[in-house]
Each structure stands twice: as structure tokens, then as C-alpha cells.
SETILUM-511742 format. One record per residue (C-alpha): z, y, x; residue in one letter. Coordinates in pm, whole numbers, padded with zeros to 5 digits, always signed. Layout:
BEGIN
ZYXa...
This chain:
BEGIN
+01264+01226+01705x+01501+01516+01543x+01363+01873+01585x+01714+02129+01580x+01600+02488+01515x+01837+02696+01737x+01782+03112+01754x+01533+03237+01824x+01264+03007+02105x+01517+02750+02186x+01498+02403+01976x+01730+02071+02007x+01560+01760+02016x+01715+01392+02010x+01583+01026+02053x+01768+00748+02050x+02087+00873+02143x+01966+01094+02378x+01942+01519+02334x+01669+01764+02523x+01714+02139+02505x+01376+02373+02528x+01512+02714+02629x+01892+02790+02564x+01853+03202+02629x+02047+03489+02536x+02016+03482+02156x+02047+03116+02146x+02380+02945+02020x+02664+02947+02322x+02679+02581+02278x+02303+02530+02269x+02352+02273+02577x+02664+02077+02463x+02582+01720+02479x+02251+01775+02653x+02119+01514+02916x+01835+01700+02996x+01739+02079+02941x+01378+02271+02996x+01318+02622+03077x+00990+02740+03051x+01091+03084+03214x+01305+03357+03344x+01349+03606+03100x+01682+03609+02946x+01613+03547+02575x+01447+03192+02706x+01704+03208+03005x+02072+03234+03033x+02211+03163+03345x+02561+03172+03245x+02534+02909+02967x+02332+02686+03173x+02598+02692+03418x+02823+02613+03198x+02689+02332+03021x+02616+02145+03398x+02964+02241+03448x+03081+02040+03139x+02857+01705+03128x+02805+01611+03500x+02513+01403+03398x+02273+01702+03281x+01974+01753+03438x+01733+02098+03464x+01371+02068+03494x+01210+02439+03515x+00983+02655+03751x+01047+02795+04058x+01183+03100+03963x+01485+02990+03770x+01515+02692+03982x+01591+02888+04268x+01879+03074+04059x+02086+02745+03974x+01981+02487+04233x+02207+02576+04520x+02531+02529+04310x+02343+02210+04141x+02214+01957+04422x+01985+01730+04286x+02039+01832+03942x+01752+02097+03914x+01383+01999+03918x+01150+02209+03973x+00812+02142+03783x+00492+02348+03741x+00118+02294+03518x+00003+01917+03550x+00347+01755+03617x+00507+01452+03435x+00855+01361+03405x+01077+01132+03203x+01390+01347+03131x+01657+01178+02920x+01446+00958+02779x+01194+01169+02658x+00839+01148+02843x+00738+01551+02909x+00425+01689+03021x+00373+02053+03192x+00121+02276+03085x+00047+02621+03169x+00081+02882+03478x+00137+03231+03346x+00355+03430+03116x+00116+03589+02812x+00057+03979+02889x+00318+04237+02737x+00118+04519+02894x-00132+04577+03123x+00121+04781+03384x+00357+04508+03365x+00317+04259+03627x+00274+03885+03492x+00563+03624+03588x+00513+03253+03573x+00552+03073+03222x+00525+02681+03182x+00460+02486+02812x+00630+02136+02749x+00484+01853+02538x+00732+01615+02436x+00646+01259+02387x+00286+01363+02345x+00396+01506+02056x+00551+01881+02040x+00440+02098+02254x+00697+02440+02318x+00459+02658+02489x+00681+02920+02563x+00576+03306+02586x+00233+03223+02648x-00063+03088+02401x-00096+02780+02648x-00383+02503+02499x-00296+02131+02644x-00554+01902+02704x-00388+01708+02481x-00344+01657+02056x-00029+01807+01921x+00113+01663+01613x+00388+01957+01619x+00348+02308+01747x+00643+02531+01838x+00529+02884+01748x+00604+03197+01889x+00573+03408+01567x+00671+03747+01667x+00668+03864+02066x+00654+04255+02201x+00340+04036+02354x+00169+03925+02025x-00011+04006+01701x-00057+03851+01383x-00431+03762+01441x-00365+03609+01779x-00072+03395+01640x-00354+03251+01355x-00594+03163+01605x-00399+02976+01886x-00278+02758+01595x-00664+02725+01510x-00689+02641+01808x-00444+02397+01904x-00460+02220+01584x-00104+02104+01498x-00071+01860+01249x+00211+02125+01160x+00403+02443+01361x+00694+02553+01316x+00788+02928+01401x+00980+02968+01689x+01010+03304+01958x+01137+03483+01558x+01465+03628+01636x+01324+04009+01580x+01164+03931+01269x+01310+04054+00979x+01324+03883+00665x+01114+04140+00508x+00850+04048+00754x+00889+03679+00686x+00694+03601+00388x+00378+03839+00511x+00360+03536+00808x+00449+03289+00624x+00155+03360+00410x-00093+03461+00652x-00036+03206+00894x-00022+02905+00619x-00347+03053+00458x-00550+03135+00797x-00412+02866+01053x-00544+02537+00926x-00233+02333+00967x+00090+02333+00788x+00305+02668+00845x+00721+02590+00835x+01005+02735+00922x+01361+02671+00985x+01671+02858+00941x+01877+02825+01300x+02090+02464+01248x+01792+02306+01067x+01628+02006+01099x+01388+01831+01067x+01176+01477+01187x+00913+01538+01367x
């Protein structure tokens, strides 16, 4: 399988001819879909979610297929029959090719006065898990970890420990579109010292086999 780094959370992955897209948002790539068979949203906030694009990209390949939760379903699935699955924690799916799992109920909190929204992880293939805005734990090993580095919603120290506690094989940052360069080596260091599994990082267009 080829891991894509796109901006910021969303990553392109392909198997065997075939291509799955984890969260084509706002500060993605516009063509972030193009060529996809099958696409994942793990929610509805717009730097994970763009509705436009999405549209767009079912628009153009007639055989692309949306599996999210309820609240972004409901946004496309009208104009989409049949195309838009809606999925939620426990589920399993074959999408493209690729065998997912779904992990995970709630979005991580950004503030106390800010009411929670739903937020589903997916492993791929039993093997990467994106977990979204949320520091979701499968019941499950995870070769390779998609990180979310930097959030309005996390901290350095709780970044080091999920990886502790998911144990990765390796993670890759992900969720890193606000993080300045400046910033970059201070995680890359403390993350690769503290985490207990190899720390990497990809410039968007990357890739990589995982």
C-alpha cells in the first residue's frame, strides 16, 4: 500500500490499482479526490470536510463511493443515492478494495463550553489507522499511525502519550497545517525521543510504503 501525504489531515492511499481518500477538507489539495473509488470522512468540520470538492469529485468519476457518519452523510446523500454510506464505531466495510474498520464515537474536546460533535477513526487493512480529531485507541495493533500533531484541541504531552499508547510501529504527522516550520523540529524531536515508535513526516505530495 502507498501512503500520499496531502495538506494538512487528509492522506491518499492506493492498492492494487485502486485509490482511498481519508478526509479531503478545506486545506486539502482541490483535486484531493481525482481518481478516487472510495473516500472516508471522519467528520464535519471543514478542514476534514469540504462539501464542495466532494461533490465534485462524485460528479466526475460516477463510480466513487462515500463512507462517513451521519452528520455529513446527511449533507451529500440526497443528491448521491446509494453512493453515501453511512458508518459509525464497530462497523466493517470493504471500500475499493481496501478492508476498513470504524473506531471511535466522539470528536476530542476543544473546550469545555463547546459542545462535542461526533468523530469516527479508520484502520485500513488492519494496518493505518487515521483517527481523526480525536485520540481514538482501536482494539487493534497499528503498524502505521496517522498523527494529529498540532490541533486548537491538543498539546504536546498528549500527542506523546496516545502514540505511547497506541504503539505504531511508526506515525506519521498528520492534522499539521498550522504548524510552522519553526515549530517543526521542537516535535519532531520530542515526539521521536518520548513516543516509543518511529516519528516521520511528509511534505504534502510525499510518499511513502506503508
Amino acid at each position: 500500500m502507498k501512503l500520499t501525504k496531502k495538506t494538512h489531515s487528509c492522506v491518499r492511499l492506493e492498492k492494487d490499482g485502486q485509490v482511498l481518500v481519508i478526509d479531503p477538507g478545506a486545506f486539502s489539495e482541490e483535486d484531493a479526490v481525482v481518481g478516487a473509488g472510495a473516500i472516508l470522512v471522519t467528520h464535519e468540520h471543514p478542514d476534514h470536510f469540504a462539501e464542495d470538492r466532494l461533490r465534485a469529485g462524485l460528479e466526475a468519476n460516477p463510480d466513487a463511493r462515500i463512507w462517513t457518519l451521519k452528520s455529513v452523510a446527511d449533507q451529500l446523500s440526497a443528491a448521491f443515492p446509494g453512493r453515501v454510506h453511512t458508518v459509525g464505531h464497530g462497523d466493517t466495510f470493504t471500500a475499493a478494495g481496501f478492508d476498513v474498520q470504524v473506531h471511535g464515537e466522539l470528536h476530542a474536546v476543544i473546550h469545555p463550553d463547546i459542545p462535542r460533535i461526533t468523530n469516527v477513526g479508520y484502520l485500513v487493512d488492519g494496518s493505518l489507522f487515521h483517527p481523526g480529531d480525536a485520540l481514538t485507541v482501536p482494539d487493534h495493533p497499528v503498524e502505521t499511525l496517522m498523527l494529529p500533531v498540532h490541533a486548537p484541541w491538543n498539546k504536546i504531552s498528549e500527542v506523546i502519550d496516545y502514540v505511547r499508547e497506541v504503539k505504531p510501529r511508526r506515525a506519521y504527522d498528520v492534522h499539521d497545517a498550522l504548524l510552522t516550520d519553526l515549530a517543526r523540529p521542537i516535535y519532531d524531536r520530542q515526539i521521536g525521543a518520548l513516543g516509543g515508535a518511529e516519528h516521520l513526516r511528509l511534505a504534502p505530495g510525499d510518499t511513502a510504503p506503508v
